[in-house]
PAVO-547020 format. One record per residue (C-alpha): x, y negated, z negated; residue number from 0. Coordinates in steps of 0.02 Angstrom, whole numbers, plus 50000, padded with zeros to 5 digits. Example, Ala and Ser with C-alpha at 12.3 -4.5 7.8 and 13.67 -1.06 7.14 Angstrom:
% residues 2
- 50615,50225,49610,0
- 50684,50053,49643,1
END
This chain:
% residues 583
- 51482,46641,48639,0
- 51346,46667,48800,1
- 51439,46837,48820,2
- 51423,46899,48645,3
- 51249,46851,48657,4
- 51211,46937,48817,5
- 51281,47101,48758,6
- 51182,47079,48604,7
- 51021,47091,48692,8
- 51027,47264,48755,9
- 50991,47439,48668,10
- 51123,47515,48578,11
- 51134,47653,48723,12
- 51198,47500,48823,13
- 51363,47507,48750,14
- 51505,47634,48783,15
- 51404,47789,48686,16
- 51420,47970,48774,17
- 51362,48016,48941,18
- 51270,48173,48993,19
- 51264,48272,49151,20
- 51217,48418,49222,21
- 51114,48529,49351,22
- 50929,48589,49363,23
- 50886,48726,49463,24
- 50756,48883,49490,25
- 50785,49049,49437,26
- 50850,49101,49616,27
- 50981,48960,49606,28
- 50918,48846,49705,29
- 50925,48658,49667,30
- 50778,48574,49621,31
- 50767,48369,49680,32
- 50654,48265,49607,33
- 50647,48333,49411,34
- 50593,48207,49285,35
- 50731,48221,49157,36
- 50714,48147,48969,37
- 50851,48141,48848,38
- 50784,48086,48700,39
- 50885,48029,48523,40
- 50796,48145,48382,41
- 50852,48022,48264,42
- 50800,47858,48333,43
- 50672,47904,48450,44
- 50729,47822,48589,45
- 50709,47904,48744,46
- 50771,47889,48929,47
- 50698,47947,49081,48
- 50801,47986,49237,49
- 50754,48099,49416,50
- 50875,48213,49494,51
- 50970,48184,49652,52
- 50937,48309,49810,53
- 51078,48426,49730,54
- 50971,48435,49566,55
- 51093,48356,49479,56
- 51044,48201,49344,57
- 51188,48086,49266,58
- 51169,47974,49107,59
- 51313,47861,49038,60
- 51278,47728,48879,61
- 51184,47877,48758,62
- 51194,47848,48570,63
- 51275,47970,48474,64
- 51169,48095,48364,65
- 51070,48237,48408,66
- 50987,48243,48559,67
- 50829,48341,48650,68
- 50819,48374,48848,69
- 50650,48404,48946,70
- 50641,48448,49135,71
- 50474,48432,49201,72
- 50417,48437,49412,73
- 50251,48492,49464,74
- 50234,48675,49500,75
- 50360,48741,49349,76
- 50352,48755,49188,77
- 50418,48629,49081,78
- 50612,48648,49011,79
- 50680,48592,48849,80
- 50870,48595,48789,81
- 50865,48557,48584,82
- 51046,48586,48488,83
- 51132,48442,48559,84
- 51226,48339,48485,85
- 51327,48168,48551,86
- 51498,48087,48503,87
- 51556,47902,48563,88
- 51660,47924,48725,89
- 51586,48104,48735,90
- 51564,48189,48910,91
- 51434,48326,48880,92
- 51356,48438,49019,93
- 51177,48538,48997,94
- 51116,48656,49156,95
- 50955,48682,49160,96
- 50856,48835,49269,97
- 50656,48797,49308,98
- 50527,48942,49336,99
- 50376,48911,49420,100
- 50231,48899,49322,101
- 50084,49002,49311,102
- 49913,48950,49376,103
- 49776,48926,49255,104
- 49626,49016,49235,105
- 49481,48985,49318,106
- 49389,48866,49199,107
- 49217,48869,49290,108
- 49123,49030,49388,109
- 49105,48869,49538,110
- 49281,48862,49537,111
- 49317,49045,49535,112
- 49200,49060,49671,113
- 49252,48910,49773,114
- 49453,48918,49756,115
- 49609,49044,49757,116
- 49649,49026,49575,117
- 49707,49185,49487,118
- 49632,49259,49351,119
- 49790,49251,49232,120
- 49821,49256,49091,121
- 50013,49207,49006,122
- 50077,49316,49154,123
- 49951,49449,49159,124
- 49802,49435,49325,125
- 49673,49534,49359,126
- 49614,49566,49528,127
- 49513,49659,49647,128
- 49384,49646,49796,129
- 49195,49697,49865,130
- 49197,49744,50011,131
- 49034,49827,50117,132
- 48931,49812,50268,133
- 48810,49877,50374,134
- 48871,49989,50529,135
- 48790,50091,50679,136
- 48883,50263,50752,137
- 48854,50344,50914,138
- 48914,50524,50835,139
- 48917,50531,50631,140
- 48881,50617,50470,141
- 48785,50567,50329,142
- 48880,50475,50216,143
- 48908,50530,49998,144
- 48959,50440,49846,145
- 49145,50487,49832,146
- 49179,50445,50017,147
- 49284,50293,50024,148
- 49292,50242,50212,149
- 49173,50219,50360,150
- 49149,50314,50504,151
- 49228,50215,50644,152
- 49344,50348,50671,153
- 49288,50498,50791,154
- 49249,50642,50693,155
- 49262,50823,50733,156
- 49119,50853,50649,157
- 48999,50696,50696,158
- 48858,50745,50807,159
- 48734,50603,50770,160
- 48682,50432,50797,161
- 48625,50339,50638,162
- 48628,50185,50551,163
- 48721,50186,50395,164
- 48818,50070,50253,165
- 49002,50054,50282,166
- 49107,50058,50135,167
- 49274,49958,50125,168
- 49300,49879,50304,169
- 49443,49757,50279,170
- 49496,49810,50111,171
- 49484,49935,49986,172
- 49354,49897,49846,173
- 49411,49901,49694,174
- 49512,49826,49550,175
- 49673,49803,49466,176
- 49780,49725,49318,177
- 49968,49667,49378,178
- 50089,49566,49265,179
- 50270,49495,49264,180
- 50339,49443,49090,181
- 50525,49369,49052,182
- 50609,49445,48922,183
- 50766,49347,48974,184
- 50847,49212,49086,185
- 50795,49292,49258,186
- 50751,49471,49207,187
- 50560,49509,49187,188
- 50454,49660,49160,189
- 50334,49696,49295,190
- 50188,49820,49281,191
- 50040,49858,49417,192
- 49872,49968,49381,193
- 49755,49963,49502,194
- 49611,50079,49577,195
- 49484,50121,49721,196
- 49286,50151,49704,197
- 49169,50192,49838,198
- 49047,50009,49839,199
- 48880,50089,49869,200
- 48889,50201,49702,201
- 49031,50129,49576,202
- 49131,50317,49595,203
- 49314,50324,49596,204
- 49381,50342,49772,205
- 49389,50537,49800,206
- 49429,50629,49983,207
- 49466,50797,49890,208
- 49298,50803,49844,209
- 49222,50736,50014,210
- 49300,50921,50071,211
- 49243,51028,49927,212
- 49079,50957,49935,213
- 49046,51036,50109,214
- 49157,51196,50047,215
- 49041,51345,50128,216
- 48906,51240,50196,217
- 48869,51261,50406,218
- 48946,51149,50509,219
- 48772,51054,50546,220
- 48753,51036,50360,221
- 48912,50914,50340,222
- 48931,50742,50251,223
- 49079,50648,50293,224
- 49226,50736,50248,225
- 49401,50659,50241,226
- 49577,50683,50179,227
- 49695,50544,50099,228
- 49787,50498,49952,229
- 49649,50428,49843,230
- 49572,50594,49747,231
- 49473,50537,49599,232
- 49641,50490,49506,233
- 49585,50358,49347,234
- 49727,50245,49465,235
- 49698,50306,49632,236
- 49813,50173,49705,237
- 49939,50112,49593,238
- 49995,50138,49427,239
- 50186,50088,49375,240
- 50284,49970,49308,241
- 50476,49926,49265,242
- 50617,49756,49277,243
- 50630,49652,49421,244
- 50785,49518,49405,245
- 50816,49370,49516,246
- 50962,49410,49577,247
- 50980,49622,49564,248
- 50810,49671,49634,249
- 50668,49759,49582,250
- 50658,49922,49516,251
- 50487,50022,49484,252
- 50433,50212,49425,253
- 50274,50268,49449,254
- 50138,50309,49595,255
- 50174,50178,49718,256
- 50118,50161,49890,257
- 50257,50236,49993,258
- 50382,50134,50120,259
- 50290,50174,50269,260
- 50106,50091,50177,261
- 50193,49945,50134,262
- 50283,49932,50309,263
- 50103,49958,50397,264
- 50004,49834,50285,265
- 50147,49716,50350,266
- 50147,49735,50520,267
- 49979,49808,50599,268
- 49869,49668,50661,269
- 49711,49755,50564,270
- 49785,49726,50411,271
- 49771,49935,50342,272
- 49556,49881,50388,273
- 49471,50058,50380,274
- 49332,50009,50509,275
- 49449,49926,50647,276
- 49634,50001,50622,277
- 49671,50179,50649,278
- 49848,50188,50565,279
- 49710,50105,50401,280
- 49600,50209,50400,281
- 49737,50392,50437,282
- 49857,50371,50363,283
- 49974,50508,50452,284
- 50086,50350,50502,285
- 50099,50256,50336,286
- 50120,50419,50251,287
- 50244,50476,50356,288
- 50146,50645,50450,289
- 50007,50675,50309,290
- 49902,50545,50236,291
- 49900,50590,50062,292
- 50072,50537,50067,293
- 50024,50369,50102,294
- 50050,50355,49905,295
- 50188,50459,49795,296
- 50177,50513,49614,297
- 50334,50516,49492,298
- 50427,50411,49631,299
- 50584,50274,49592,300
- 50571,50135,49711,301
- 50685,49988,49739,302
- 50671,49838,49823,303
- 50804,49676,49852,304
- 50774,49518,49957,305
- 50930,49436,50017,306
- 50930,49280,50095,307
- 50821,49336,50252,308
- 50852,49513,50235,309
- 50777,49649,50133,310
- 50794,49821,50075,311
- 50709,49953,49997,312
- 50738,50142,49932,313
- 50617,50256,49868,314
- 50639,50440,49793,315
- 50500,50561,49722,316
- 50531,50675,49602,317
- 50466,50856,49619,318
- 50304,50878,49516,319
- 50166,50997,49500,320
- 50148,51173,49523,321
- 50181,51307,49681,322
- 50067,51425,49657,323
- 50068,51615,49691,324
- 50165,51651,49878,325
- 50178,51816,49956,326
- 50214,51846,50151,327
- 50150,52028,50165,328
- 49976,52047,50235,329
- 49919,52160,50112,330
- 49965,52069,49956,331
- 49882,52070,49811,332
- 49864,51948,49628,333
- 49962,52064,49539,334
- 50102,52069,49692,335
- 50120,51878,49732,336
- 50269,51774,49671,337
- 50235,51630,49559,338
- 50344,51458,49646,339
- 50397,51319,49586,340
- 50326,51131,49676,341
- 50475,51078,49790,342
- 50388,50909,49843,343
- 50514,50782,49826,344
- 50546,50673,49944,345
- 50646,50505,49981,346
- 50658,50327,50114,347
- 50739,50202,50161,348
- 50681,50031,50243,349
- 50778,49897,50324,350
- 50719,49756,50379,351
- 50715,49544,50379,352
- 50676,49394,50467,353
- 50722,49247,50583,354
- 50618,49092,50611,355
- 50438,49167,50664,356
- 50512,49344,50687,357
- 50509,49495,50562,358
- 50543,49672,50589,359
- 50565,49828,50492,360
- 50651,49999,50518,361
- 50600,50134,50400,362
- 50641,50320,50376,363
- 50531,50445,50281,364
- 50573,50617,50215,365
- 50441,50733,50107,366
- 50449,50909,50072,367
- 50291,51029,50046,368
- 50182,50898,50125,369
- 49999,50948,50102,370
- 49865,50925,50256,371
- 49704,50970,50199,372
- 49588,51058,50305,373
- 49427,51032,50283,374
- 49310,51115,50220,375
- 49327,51290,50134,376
- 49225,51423,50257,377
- 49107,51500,50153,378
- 48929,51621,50143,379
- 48852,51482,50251,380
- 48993,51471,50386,381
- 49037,51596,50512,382
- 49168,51724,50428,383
- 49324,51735,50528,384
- 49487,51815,50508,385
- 49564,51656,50551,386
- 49524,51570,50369,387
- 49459,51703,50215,388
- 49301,51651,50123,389
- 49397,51705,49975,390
- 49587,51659,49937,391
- 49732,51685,50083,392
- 49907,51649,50091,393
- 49964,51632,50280,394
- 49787,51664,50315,395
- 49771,51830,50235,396
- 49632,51890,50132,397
- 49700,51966,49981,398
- 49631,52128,49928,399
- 49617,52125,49740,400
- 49541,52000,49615,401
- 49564,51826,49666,402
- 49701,51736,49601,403
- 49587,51571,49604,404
- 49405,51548,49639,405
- 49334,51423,49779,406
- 49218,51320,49679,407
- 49310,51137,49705,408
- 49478,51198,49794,409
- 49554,51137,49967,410
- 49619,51234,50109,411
- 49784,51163,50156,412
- 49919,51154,50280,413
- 50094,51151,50201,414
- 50266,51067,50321,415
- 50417,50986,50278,416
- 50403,50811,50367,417
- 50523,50696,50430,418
- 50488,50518,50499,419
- 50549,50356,50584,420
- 50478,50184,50608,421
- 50503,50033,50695,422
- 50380,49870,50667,423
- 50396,49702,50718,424
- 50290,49516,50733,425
- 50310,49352,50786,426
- 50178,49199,50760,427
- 50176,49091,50913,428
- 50043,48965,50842,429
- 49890,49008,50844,430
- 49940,49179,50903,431
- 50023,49327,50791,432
- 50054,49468,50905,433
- 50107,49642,50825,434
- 50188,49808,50869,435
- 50262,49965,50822,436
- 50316,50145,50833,437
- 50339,50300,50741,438
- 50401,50479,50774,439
- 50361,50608,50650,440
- 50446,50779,50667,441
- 50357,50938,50539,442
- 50400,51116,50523,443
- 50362,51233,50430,444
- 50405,51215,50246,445
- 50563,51272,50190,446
- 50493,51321,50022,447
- 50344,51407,50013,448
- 50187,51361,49929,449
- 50052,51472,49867,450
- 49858,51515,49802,451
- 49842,51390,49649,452
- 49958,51257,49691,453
- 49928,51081,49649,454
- 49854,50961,49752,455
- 49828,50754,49730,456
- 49736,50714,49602,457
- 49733,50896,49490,458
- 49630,50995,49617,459
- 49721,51175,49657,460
- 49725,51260,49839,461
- 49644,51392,49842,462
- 49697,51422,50041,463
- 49849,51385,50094,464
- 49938,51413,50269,465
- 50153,51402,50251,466
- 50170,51450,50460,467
- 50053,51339,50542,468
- 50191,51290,50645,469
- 50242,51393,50815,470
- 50386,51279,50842,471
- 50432,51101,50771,472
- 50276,50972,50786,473
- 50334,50799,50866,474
- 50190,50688,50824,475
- 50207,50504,50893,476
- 50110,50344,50874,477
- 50097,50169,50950,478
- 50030,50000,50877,479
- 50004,49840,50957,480
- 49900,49703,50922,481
- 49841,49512,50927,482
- 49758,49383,50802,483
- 49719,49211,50856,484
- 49683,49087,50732,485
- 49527,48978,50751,486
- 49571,48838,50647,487
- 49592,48874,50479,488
- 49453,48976,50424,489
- 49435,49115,50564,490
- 49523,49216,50683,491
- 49479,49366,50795,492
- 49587,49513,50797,493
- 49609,49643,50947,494
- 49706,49800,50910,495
- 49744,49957,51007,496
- 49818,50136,50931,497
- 49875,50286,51004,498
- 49938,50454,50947,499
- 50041,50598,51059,500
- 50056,50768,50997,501
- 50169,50887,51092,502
- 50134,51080,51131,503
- 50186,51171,50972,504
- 50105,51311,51035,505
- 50189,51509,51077,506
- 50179,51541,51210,507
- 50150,51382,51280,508
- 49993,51422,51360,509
- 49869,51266,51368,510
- 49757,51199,51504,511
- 49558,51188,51517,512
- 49578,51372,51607,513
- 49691,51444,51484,514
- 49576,51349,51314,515
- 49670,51236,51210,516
- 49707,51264,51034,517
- 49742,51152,50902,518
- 49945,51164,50937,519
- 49897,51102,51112,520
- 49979,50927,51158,521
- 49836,50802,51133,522
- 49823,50614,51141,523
- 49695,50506,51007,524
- 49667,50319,51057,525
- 49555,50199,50973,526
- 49524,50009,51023,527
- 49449,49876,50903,528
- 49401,49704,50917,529
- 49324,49582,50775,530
- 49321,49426,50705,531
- 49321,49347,50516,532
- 49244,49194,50457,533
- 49325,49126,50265,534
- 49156,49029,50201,535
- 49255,48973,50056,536
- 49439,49026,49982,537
- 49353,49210,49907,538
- 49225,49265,50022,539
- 49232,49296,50211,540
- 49096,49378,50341,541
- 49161,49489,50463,542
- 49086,49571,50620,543
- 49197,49710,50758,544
- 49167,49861,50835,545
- 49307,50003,50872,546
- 49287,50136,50998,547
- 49382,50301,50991,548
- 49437,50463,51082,549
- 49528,50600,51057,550
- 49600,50741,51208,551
- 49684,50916,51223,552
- 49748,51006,51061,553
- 49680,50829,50953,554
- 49522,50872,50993,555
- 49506,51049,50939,556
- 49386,51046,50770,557
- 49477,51172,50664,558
- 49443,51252,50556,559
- 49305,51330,50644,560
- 49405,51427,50747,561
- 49526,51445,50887,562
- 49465,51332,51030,563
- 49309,51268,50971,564
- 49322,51076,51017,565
- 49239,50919,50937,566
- 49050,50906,50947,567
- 49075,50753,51046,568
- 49255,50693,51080,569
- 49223,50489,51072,570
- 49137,50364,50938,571
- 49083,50206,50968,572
- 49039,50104,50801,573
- 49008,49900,50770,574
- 48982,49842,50596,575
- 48959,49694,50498,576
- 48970,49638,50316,577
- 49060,49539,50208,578
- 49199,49544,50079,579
- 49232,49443,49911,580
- 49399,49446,49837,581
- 49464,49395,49658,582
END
């Protein structure tokens, strides 16, 4: 009688029932302890609560029979439910469950957008994007214009002033962007990525082309600060692609996408890619692997997998634009030039992973047709020389008819096929991260020609272009190494140092102060920087360095304006200070 009583006085679930069983884990595969697991009856109501172990897996025995709902729920994911199931007396069911980490809510309050790191996102989709300026001082520069989008910490062949001036994107590129990652099923997701440069003083799209065709003509004392780079005015000057990522598979993307080599130096040079205290930032000859406006690639595939604590990725461009009009005699002519066809695809590969504190990455670069632009177009204003026509030139010959293509905003380039191979490693050693690296670049002279009218970045057409710059193969090479100490949590001072080799190109080898060095003279570039940041809150830092920079031998020859004329002053000093707020 006391036992039938006893029995009596607990649930029905109490009894024999089913049991259910099962695993929870994230959409890598990896368990997940500590989920709060319901099973509740959808016919009763009654519900039971019950954690998983340190395998993720959860056990209940004693269930009533009937249909039956399952909800997973740990702090950081998204909440799981499991409906369809239905229980039989003496039944052993099993339900798996996978997690995904949830997405952080909008900032709710401007105090809280300013004061904290939450994302602007919204089911999936954030926006971002940073301000970034300062005020900076130069021992030799040029006046500054509205589609330049870097400082002038760099030694310039051109500078020949001291001024004051306002120093655009120090530690980051202003500018914006719209990125998003959306499941369309159990571990596969479509990603997409849009974003942009603008110069901070005047709101205008990032634009180097037109930093050179600006000065096209103008006398060398008559200069603003010209530049060459990837970003030319394009309505996405950084980014703009999308495609699937899965969880297990990779990631696969199409679009323009910052090339192996950008991602690879964002990674591992102690300035971060900062324009105002990082040479391999602010050219990017290294991250684009011999020319900086292949610091970026149009049309490109690129793939990326994580594997425990290795990772790969592959990249391929696909050959776009247009070649323009080539000829190799000297006396050609618009009617006797051969139209060509763009050759510029290219391809890399990077390797790479990590151990405890250490990382390290090895990556190879190939691109065809490369384009160096030399600025600025001579012109009416600028001595005439036969080394570089006022008008159009292929090889650096004046044609003698009508021009195929006028001057007004076209570029003089430089056309090689490059090659390129880097090594880059770091290790934290609380509070210290030291960094290093090194690349060799090898270019020659193209193996497909390009011509008057090709295309350059962004839709602007060459209107020069040189196809046999090269004497003999160009080895450029370039060394990184660097330091950032940690000053609690909130600031840390940074001291880098970069230098670049060039070897003697030049036939016949004949180089020396005597002799007069040429541009295809070996040459060394250096550049130290030192600075410090200060986070005031979780979006907006202060920031204060100076960088100091020379340049020797064939590096500091100023073409184009002609065959041994050097730099107006071969070193810069520059300090600047500012501040940058990031969203």
């Amino acid at each position: 009688m006391l036992l039938w009583l006893a029995m009596g006085a607990f649930p029905a679930w109490a009894q024999t029932g089913a049991s259910l069983s099962g695993m929870v884990t994230d959409r890598t595969g990896a368990a997940l302890p500590d989920v709060a697991v319901t099973i509740k009856n959808v016919d009763t109501g009654a519900a039971r609560t019950i954690a998983t172990d340190g395998g993720g897996h959860f056990q209940a025995s004693g269930l009533p029979a009937g249909r039956s709902v399952i909800r997973a729920a740990k702090q950081g994911f998204a909440d799981e439910t499991r409906t369809g199931i239905s229980l039989a007396d003496g039944q052993a069911a099993t339900a798996d469950i996978k997690m995904q980490k949830s997405t952080p809510d909008a900032c709710t309050s401007g105090q809280e957008f300013a004061a904290t790191d939450c994302t602007l996102t919204w089911h999936g989709i954030t926006l971002y994007g940073a301000y970034d300026v300062g005020v900076g001082w130069v021992s030799h520069g040029l006046p500054e214009n509205a589609t330049n989008y870097e400082g002038e910490s760099l030694v310039n062949r051109n500078g020949y002033r001291h001024r004051f001036l306002i120093a655009p994107n120090n530690l980051q590129q202003t500018g914006f962007g719209i990125r998003g990652k959306e499941e369309f099923l159990p571990g596969w997701s479509v990603v997409f990525n849009a974003s942009t440069g603008v110069n901070p003083q005047s709101g205008q799209l990032a634009n180097a082309s037109a930093t050179d065709f600006s000065n096209n003509g103008l006398p060398r004392s008559g200069y603003s600060e010209a530049i060459d780079g990837a970003r030319a005015g394009q309505p996405f000057n950084d980014e703009y692609y999308a495609g699937i990522s899965s969880a297990y598979l990779g990631t696969l993307t199409f679009g323009r996408q910052r090339s192996l080599g950008t991602d690879a130096m964002l990674l591992y040079d102690p300035a971060g890619g900062s324009y105002a205290f990082s040479y391999i930032g602010y050219n990017g000859t290294m991250a684009g692997g011999g020319d900086t406006e292949d610091s970026r690639w149009d049309d490109a595939l690129k793939y990326r997998l994580a594997y425990g604590p290795v990772h790969f990725g592959a990249m391929y461009k696909f050959a776009d634009g247009s070649g323009g009009c080539y000829s190799a005699s000297s006396t050609w002519t618009a009617a006797t030039c051969t139209p060509e066809s763009a050759h510029n695809n290219a391809y890399g590969f990077d390797i790479g992973g990590e151990y405890r504190k250490f990382s390290a990455d090895v990556v190879y670069q190939h691109y065809n047709q490369a384009i160096g632009v030399l600025n600025p177009l001579l012109g009416p204003q600028s001595p005439t020389q036969s080394y570089q026509s006022t008008l159009n030139s292929i090889n650096t010959n004046p044609i003698t008819g009508a021009n195929v293509i006028g001057t007004t905003n076209t570029l003089y380039g430089i056309v090689t096929d490059n090659s390129a191979i880097m090594v880059a490693a770091k290790y934290t050693w609380a509070p210290f991260k030291f960094f290093g690296g090194y690349e060799w670049i090898r270019q020659t002279n193209p193996s497909n020609p390009l011509g008057v009218g090709a295309l350059d970045q962004g839709g602007y057409l060459l209107s020069g272009v040189e196809d046999n710059n090269l004497d003999s193969p160009k080895i450029v090479q370039i060394w990184w190494t660097g330091v950032k100490y940690a000053i609690g949590s909130k600031s840390d001072i940074t001291l880098s140092w970069y230098h670049q080799l060039q070897n003697d190109f030049r036939l016949p080898p004949a180089c020396s102060p005597e002799a007069g060095f040429r541009s295809s003279c070996a040459g060394t570039l250096n550049e130290w920087s030192l600075y410090a940041d200060r986070h005031f809150t979780k979006r907006f830092d202060g920031f204060a360095g100076i960088a100091y920079s020379y340049v020797s031998g064939g590096l500091a020859i100023a073409i184009p304006h002609g065959p041994g004329v050097p730099y107006k002053y071969d070193g810069n000093f520059a300090p600047v200070i500012g501040g940058r707020f990031t969203f």
